[in-house]
C-alpha positions in Angstrom: 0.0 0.0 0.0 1.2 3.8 -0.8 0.6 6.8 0.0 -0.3 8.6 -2.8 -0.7 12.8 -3.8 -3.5 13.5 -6.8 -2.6 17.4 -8.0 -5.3 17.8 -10.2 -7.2 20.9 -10.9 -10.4 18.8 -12.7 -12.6 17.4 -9.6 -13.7 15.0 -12.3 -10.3 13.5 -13.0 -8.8 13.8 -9.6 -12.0 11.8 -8.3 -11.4 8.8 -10.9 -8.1 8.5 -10.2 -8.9 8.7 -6.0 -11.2 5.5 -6.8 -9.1 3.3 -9.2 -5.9 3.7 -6.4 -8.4 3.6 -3.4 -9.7 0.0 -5.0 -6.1 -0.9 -5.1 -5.9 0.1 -1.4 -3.6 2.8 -1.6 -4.0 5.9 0.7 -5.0 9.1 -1.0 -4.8 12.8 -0.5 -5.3 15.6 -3.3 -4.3 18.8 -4.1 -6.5 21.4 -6.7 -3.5 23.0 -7.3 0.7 23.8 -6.8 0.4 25.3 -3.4 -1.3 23.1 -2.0 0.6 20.0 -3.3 3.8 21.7 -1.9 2.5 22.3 1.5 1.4 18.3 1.8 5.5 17.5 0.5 6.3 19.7 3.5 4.2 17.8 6.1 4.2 14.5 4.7 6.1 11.9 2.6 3.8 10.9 -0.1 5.1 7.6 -2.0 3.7 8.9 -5.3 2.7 11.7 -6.9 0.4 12.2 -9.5 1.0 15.9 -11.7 -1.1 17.3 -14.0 0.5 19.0 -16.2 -1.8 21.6 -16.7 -2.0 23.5 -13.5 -3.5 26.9 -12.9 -0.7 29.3 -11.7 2.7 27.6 -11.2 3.1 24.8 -14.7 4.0 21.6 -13.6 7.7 22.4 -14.1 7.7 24.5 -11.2 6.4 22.0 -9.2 8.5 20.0 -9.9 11.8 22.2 -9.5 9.8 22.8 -6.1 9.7 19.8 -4.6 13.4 19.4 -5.1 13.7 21.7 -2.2 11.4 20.0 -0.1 12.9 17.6 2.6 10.8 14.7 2.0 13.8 11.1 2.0 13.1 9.4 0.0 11.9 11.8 -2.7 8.4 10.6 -4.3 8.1 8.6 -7.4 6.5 11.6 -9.6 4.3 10.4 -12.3 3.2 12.9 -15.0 -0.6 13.7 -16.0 -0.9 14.7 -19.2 -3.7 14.8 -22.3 -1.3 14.9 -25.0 1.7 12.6 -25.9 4.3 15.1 -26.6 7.6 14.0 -26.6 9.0 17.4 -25.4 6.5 18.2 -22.9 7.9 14.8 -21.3 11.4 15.2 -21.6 10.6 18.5 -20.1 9.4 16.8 -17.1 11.4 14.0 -16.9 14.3 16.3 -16.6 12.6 18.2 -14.2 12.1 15.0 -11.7 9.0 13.1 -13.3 10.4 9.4 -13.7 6.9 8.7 -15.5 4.2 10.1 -17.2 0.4 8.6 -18.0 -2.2 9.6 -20.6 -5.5 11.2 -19.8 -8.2 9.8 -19.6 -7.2 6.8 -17.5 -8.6 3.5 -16.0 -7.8 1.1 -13.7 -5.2 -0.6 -15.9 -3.0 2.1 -17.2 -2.8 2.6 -13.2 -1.9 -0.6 -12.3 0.5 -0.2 -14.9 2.2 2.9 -14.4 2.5 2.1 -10.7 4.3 -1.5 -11.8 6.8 0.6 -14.0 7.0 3.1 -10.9 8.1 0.0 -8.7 5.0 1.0 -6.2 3.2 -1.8 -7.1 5.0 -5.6 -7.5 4.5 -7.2 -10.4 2.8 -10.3 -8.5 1.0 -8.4 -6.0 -2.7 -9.1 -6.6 -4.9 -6.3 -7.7 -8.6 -6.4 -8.3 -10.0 -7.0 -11.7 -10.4 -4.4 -14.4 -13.0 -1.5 -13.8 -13.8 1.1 -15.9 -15.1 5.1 -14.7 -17.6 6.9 -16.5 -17.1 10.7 -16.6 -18.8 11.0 -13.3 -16.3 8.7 -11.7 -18.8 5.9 -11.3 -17.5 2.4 -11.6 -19.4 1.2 -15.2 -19.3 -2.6 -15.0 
């Protein structure tokens, strides 16, 4: 089980994303936006981060040049939220601090996914079967 940080400034998306990692029995916390996802690095240690890249106010970038200055050991696996595949918008990140990024719109298996790559979640550990989210967050099926 991790600890997980949703900084997402859709209610709609971070909700989703709350369910699919709550199913997998990972503790969540969210953040509509950069200040307060800095604030929760400062009191806490999350294990995994999940970034938008499209914040309001500070860009993901600057969150992510941020949290190098934040004294969280070990630093969080940041995974990078984004709509569009674009390969310089993810090297951007990655040399920023993002070790991994995942398309929107998600579902419970490009989670499960992203966390094995991540190394949060074991590649034999045993997750629930696959459930889909409608745009209201509601499991469909």
């Amino acid at each position: 089980m991790a600890t997980c940080l949703i900084v997402e400034d859709s209610e709609v998306i971070r909700t989703i994303l709350r369910r699919v990692l709550e199913e997998m029995g990972h503790v969540v916390s969210e953040a509509s936006g950069p200040a307060g996802a800095l604030d929760f690095c400062r009191d806490h240690a999350p294990d995994v981060i999940f970034l938008d890249w499209d914040l309001p106010g500070l860009g993901a970038l600057d969150i992510l040049r941020s949290l190098g200055g934040v004294s969280s050991a070990p630093r969080p696996k940041i995974i990078l939220c984004a709509t569009e595949n674009d390969p310089k918008q993810i090297a951007l990140a990655k040399a920023a601090g993002a070790q991994h990024h995942i398309l929107k719109p998600f579902d419970h298996n490009s989670v499960l996914a992203i966390l094995r790559k991540a190394g949060i979640v074991g590649q034999i550990d045993k997750v629930s079967d696959t459930v889909s989210y409608d745009a209201s967050g509601s499991a469909a099926g």
